[in-house]
C-alpha positions as CSV (number, residue, x, y, z in Angstrom):
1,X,-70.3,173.8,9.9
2,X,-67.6,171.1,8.6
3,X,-65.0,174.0,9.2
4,X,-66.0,174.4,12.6
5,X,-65.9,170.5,13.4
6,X,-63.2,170.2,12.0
7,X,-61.5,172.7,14.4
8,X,-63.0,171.7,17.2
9,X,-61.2,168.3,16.7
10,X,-58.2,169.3,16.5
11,X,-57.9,171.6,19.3
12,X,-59.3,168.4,21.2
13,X,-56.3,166.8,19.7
14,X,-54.2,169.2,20.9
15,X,-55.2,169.4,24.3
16,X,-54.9,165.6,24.2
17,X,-51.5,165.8,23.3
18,X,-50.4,168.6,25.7
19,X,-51.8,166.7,28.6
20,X,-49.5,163.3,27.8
21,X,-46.8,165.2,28.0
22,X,-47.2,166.9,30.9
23,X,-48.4,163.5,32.6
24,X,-44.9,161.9,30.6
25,X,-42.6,165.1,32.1
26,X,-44.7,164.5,35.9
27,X,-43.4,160.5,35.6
28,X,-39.3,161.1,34.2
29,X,-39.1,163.8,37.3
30,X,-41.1,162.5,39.9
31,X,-39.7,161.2,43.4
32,X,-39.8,157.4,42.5
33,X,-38.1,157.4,38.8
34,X,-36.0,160.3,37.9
35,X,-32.5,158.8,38.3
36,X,-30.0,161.9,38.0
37,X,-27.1,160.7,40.3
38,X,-24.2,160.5,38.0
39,X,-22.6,161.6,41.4
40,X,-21.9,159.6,44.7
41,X,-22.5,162.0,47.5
42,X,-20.7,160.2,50.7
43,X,-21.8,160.6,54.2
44,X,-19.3,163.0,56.0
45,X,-19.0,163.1,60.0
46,X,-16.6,165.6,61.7
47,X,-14.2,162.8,62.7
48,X,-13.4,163.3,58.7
49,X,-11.9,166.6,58.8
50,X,-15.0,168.6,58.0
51,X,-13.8,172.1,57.7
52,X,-15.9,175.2,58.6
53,X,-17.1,177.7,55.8
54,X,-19.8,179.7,56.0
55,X,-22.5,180.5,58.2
56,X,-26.3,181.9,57.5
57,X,-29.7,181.5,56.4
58,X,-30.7,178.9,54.2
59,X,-34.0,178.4,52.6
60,X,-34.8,175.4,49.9
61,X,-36.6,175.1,46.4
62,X,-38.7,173.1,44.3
63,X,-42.1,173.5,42.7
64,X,-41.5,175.4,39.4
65,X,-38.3,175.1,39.4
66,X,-38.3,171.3,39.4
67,X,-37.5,169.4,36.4
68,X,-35.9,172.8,35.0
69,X,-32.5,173.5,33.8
70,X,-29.3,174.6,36.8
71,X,-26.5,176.6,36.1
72,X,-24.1,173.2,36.0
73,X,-26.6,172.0,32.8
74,X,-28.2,169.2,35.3
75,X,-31.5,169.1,35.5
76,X,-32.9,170.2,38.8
77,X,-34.4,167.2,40.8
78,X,-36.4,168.3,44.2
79,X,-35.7,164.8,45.7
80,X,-31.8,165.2,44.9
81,X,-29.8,165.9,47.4
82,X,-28.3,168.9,45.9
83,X,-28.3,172.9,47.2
84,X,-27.6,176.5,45.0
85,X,-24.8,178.6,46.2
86,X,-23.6,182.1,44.8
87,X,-19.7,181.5,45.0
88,X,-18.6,177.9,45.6
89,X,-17.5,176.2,42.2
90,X,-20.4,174.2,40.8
91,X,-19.8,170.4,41.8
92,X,-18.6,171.4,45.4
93,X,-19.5,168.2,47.9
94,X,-20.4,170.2,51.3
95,X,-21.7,169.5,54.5
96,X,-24.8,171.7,55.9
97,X,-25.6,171.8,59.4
98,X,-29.2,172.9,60.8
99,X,-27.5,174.9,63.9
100,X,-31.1,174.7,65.3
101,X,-31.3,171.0,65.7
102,X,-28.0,169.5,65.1
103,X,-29.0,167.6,61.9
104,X,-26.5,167.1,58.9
105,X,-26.4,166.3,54.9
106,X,-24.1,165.8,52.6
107,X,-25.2,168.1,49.1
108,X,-23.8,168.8,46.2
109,X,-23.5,172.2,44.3
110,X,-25.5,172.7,41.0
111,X,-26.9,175.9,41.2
112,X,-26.2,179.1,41.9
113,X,-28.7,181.1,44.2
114,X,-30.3,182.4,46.5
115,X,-30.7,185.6,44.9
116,X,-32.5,186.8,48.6
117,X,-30.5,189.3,50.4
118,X,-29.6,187.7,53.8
119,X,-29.5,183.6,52.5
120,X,-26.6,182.2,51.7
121,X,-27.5,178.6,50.8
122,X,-30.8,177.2,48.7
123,X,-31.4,173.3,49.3
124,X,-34.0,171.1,47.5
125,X,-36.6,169.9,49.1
126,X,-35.3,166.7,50.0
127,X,-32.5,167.9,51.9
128,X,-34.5,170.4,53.7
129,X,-36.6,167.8,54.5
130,X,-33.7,166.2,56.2
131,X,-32.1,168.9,57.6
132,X,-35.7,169.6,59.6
133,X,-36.7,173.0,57.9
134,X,-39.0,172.2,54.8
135,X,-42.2,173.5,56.9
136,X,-40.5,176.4,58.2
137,X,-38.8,177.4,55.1
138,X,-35.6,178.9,56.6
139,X,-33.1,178.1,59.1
140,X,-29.6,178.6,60.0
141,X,-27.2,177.0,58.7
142,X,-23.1,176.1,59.1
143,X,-21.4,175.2,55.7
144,X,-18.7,173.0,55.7
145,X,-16.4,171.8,53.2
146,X,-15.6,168.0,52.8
147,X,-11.8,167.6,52.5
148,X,-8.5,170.3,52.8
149,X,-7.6,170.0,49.0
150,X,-11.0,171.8,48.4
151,X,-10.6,174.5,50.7
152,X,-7.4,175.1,49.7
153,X,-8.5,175.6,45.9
154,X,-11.2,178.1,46.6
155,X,-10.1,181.5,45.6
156,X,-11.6,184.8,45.2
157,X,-11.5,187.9,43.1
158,X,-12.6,191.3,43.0
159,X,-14.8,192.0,40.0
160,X,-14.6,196.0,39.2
161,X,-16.3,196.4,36.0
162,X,-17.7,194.5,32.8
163,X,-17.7,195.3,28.8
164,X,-18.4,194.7,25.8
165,X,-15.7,195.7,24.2
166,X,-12.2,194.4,25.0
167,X,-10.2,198.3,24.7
168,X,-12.5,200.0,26.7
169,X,-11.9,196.8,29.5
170,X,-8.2,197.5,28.9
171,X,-8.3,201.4,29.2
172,X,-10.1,200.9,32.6
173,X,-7.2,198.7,33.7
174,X,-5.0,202.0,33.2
175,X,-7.0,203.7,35.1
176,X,-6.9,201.6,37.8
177,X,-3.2,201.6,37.7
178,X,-2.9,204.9,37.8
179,X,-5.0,204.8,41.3
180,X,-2.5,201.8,42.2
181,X,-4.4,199.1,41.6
182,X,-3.6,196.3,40.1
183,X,-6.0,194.5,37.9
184,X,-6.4,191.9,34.8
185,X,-9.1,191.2,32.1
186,X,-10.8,188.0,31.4
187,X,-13.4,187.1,29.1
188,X,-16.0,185.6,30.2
189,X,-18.9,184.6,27.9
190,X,-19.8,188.2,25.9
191,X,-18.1,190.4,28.4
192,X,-14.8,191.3,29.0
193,X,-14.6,191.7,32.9
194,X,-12.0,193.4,34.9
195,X,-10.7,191.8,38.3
196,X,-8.2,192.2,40.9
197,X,-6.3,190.1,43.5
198,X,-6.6,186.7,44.4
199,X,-7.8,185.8,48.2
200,X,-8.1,183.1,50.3
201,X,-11.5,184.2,51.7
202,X,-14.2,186.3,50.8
203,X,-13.7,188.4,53.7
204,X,-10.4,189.5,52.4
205,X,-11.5,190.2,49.1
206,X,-14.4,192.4,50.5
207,X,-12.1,194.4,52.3
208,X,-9.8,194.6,49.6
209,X,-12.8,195.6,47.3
210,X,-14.2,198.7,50.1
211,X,-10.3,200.3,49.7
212,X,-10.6,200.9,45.9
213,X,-13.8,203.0,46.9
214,X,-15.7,201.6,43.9
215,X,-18.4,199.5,42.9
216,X,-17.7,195.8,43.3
217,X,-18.4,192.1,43.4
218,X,-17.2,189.4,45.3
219,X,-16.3,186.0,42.4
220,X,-15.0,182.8,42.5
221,X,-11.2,183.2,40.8
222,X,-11.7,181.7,37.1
């Protein structure tokens, strides 16, 4: 009977515990003191020199994934005005346009996503709640970069294949140049990955990519 007392305690204890720290994690992330801005996003018009990028659907997220790790090491704030995009280097400043009502904001880049075919932008919350789509969930969007130095340093690659083992990276390179096309090997994290070219647009690449009649990917140049 002791035993069983005693265990009941401390699972009580534990509980107790567990519950503080979720009601400590609720109070460092929530909308009035999380303080993440290391950053200071300015307000962009078009008079600036705002330069066109991308156009599509964007959707936004928070919930779960609030208060979690992104791909740039931040932690993920909801009421940031940040946004997740596949290609553009991580700490991009863009402009996003809601091309169904006109309205602007200024985000930065700290994630990568949205892994749904068809989006090409996720926002948090707070900048979907600016841009007039948080109820809907999805809207379409113009992407525009801030300033002509940026643009100018975007480039893109064609990723053709991935290993674990640097000689069998480098024996698909012969291949390829056998077939004419030129190609390189960069390591990046475990793999050894095999690219080709270097383009000014992801258009360009993708073309390039559909001539070598193989399997490909569209990256950032690294």
């Amino acid at each position: 009977m002791l035993y069983l007392k005693k265990s009941l305690t401390l699972i009580f204890l534990t509980i107790i515990l567990i519950s503080i720290n979720q009601a400590c994690l609720k109070y460092r992330y929530s909308r009035d003191n999380y303080f993440s801005s290391s950053y200071v996003i300015p307000e962009q018009t078009e008079k600036e020199g705002l330069i066109p990028y991308e156009e599509g659907i964007a959707s936004w997220y928070g919930g779960k994934f609030h208060g979690r790790l992104t791909a740039s090491g931040e932690v993920y704030n909801m009421y940031d005005m940040t946004a997740a995009h596949k290609t553009l280097p991580l700490g991009s400043i863009v402009v996003v346009e809601n091309l169904e009502n006109g309205k602007k904001v200024t985000v930065k880049i700290n994630d990568r996503g949205p892994f749904v075919k068809g989006r090409i932008i996720d926002m948090s919350y707070a900048a979907a709640k600016k841009l007039g789509f948080a109820e809907k969930g999805i809207t379409r969007v113009r992407i525009y970069l801030v300033n002509k130095k940026e643009a100018e340093g975007i480039c893109y690659s064609v990723q053709l294949g991935a290993f674990s083992r640097k000689e069998n990276a480098e024996r698909f390179v012969g291949m390829l140049a056998k077939e004419g096309i030129k190609a390189r090997v960069e390591k990046i994290g475990e793999y050894y990955k095999v690219y080709s070219g270097h383009f000014k647009s992801k258009e360009r690449a993708r073309s390039f990519g559909l001539t070598t009649g193989r399997e490909f990917f569209v990256v950032n140049c690294h």
